[in-house]
N, C-alpha and C positions, 0 to 999 in steps of 0.2 A: 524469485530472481528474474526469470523469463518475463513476468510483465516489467520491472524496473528497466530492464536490458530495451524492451519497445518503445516505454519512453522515451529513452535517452535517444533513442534512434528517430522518435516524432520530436526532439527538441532540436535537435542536430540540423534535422532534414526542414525544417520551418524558419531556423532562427538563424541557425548555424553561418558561419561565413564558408565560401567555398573553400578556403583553406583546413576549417574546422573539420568540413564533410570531406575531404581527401585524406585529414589524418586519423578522423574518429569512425568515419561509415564503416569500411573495411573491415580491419580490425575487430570492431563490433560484431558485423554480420559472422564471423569466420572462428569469433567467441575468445578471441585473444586478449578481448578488455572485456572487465565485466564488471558491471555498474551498480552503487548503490543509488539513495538518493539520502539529500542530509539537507532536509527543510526544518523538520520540529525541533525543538531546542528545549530543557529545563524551563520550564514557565512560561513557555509558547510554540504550544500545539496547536488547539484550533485559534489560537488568537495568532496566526504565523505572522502576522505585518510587524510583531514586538519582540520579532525575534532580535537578539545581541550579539552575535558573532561578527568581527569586525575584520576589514581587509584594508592595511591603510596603503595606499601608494607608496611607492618607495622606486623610483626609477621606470624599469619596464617590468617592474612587478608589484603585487600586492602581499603584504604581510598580514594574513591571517591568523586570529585569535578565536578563542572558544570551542564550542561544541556543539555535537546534535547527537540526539536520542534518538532513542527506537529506531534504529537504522537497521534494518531489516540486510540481513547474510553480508554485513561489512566486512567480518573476518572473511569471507572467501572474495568479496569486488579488490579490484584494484586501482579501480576509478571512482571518484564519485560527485555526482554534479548537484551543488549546492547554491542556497541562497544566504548574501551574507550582508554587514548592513556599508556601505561605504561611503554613507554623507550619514547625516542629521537633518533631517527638514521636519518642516511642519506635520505633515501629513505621514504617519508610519511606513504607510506602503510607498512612498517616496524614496532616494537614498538606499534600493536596495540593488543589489549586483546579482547576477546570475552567472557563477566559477565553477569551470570545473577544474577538481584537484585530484594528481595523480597519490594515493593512499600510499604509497613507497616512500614517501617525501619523508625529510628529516623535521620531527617536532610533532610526526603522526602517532595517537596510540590510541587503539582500539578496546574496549573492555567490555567483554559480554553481559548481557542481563538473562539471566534464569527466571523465565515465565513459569504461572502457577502448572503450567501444565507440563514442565518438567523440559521443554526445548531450550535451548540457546541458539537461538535463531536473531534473535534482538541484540543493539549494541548500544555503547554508549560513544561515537566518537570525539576523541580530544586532539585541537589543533593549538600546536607552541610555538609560536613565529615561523608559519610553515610557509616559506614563500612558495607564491603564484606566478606564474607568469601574465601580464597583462592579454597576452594570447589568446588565453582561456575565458575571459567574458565572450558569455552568448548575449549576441547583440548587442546593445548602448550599458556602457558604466550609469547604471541608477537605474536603469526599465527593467531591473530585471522580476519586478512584480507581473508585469504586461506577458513577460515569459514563462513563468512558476503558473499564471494562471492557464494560457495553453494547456502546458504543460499536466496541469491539473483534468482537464475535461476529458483528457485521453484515460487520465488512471480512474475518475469513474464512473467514464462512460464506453472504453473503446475496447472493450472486452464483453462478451455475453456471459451474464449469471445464470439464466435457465438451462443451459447443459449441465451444469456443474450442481445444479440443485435437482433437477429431474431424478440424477445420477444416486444423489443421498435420501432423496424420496422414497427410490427402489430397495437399499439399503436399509432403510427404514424400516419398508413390507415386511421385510422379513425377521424383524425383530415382533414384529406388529401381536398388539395382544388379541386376547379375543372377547371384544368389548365394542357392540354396535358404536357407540358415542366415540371410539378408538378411531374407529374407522371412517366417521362421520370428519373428524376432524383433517385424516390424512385427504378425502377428497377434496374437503375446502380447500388443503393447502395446492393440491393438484390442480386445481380451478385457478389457483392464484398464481402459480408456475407459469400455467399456459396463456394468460393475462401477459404475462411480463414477457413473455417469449416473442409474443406477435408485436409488443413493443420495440421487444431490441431488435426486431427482425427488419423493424421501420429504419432505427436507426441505425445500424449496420446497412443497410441502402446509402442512407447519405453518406455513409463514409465511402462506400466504395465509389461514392461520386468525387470524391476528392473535399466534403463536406463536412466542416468540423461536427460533433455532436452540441455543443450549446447546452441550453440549461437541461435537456432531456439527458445527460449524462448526470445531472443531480438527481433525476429521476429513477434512474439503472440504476444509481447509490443508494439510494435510499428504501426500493422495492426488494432488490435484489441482496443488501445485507442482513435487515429486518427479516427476512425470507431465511437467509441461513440462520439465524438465532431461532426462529421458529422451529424449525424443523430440528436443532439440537434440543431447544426444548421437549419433541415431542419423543426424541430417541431416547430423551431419559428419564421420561415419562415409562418408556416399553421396555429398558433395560431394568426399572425396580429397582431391588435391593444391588445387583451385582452397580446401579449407578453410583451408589454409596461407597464404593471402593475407591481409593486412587491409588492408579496403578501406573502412573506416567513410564513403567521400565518396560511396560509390555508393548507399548504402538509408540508412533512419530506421528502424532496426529497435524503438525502443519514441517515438521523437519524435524533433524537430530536431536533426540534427547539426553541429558546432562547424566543421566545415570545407562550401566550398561543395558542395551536393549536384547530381550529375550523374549519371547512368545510364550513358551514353555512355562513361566510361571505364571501367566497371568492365570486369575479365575474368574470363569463364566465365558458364552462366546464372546468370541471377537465383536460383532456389532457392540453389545451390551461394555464390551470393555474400554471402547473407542468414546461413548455415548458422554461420560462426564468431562472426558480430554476434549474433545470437539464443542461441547456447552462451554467451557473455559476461553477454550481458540475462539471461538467467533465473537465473546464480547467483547472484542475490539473492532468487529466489524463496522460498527457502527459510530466509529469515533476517525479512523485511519481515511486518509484520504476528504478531512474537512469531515467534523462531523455531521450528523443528521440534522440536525438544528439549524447548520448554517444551510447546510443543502437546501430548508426549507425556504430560507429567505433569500436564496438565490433566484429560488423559482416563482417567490413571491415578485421579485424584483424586475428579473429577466424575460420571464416569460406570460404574469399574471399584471405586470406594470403597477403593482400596489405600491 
């Protein structure tokens, strides 16, 4: 929720009209709104330009229809800033709007999804002629593709993966079997950590110059998810038989889980018990935030000019 919440605050602070940044900065900063985002839709995830969710004029507002998926801690936002479609052109990424809608709104309802790993973290939101205020477009009615993709380079690329993998490396050691070839593999991965590190270290420069990230934020996506799927793979690789269990009631491996949470009953250590939840959570890694595939032909595009 904390990265969602930054975006919205690099969407704001980029696109935003001064009006927008008086009423949403604040607020935000001080944690009084709290943000999902509602881009992927039923039958358009990484294909986002074909999404259908529709907002039709209606005075000084927009009537919005449909929905989005996998909306990540919807049940706790109470904002959330979306892309919706409000022309028809030629072109998909055309016709599309950048709204944000207050989740309190009459015609809002929220329905969680239960992930394999036992969270309900994930939503499905449904909108029923939910008026908008015309207020709430970031920047031009129809650019709002130009904005979603900002918007996009910040979720990922303007965050560092190598603390946070360094971190589950260490976690790792100490499940760690006693097997040269075991071992072999956690230092590749150690080698591949500290690759990515002096990476982001580049790009965390530019941003502190006030420098977007560009296609090297497809880069941090793609080194840096792959990297966490690894390293789940290797934890349950070291956890063995006890990775064979599921035990979703024992950890919150990414948030709250659907059944009650106890420690107490899990069996085997904690690393080893966390090892199959965590292999579960991260295969979305590599699909959230524009898959790996397109990130590639970003970089083909953007930065390789192929």
């Amino acid at each position: 929720m904390i990265r969602t919440l930054l975006l919205a605050l690099a969407v704001c602070m980029a696109a935003g009209s001064q009006e927008q940044k008086q009423r949403f900065l604040p607020p935000t900063y001080n944690g009084d709104i709290w943000w999902c985002q509602g881009y992927s839709e039923p039958g358009s995830g990484s294909d986002l330009a074909s999404l259908q969710m529709t907002a039709v004029e209606d005075g000084d507002s927009f009537v919005c229809n449909g929905s989005k998926i996998w909306t990540t801690h919807a049940q706790q936002a109470n904002w959330i800033f979306c892309l919706v479609r409000t022309a028809r052109e030629t072109r998909p990424q055309q016709g599309i709007t950048f709204l944000l809608i207050d989740l309190t709104s009459a015609g809002v309802a929220i329905q969680p999804i239960v992930s394999l790993t036992g969270e309900a973290i994930q939503n499905q939101v449904f909108f029923s002629n939910v008026r908008v205020p015309k207020a709430n477009v970031v920047g031009q009615i129809g650019s709002g593709w130009t904005v979603a993709k900002h918007v996009l380079e910040f979720e990922r690329g303007g965050t560092a993966y190598a603390p946070r993998l360094q971190a589950e490396l260490e976690e790792l050691r100490a499940l760690a079997i006693p097997d040269p070839l075991f071992d072999a593999k956690l230092a590749a991965t150690s080698i591949r950590i500290d690759a990515l590190e002096i990476y982001e270290l580049r790009v965390m420069s530019k941003l502190g110059k006030g420098e977007p990230p560009g296609p090297a934020a497809s880069v941090m996506k793609i080194l840096g998810t792959e990297l966490q799927q690894h390293i789940s793979e290797l934890a349950l690789e070291a956890a063995a038989h006890y990775g064979r269990a599921y035990q979703p009631q024992a950890a919150r491996p990414g948030g709250p889980v659907s059944l009650p949470h106890s420690n107490d009953v899990a069996v085997g250590p904690r690393a080893a018990v966390l090892a199959p939840l965590r292999y579960l959570n991260e295969r979305a890694g590599s699909i959230y935030a524009g898959s790996n595939e397109i990130q590639r032909n970003i970089i083909a595009k953007a930065a390789l000019g192929l």
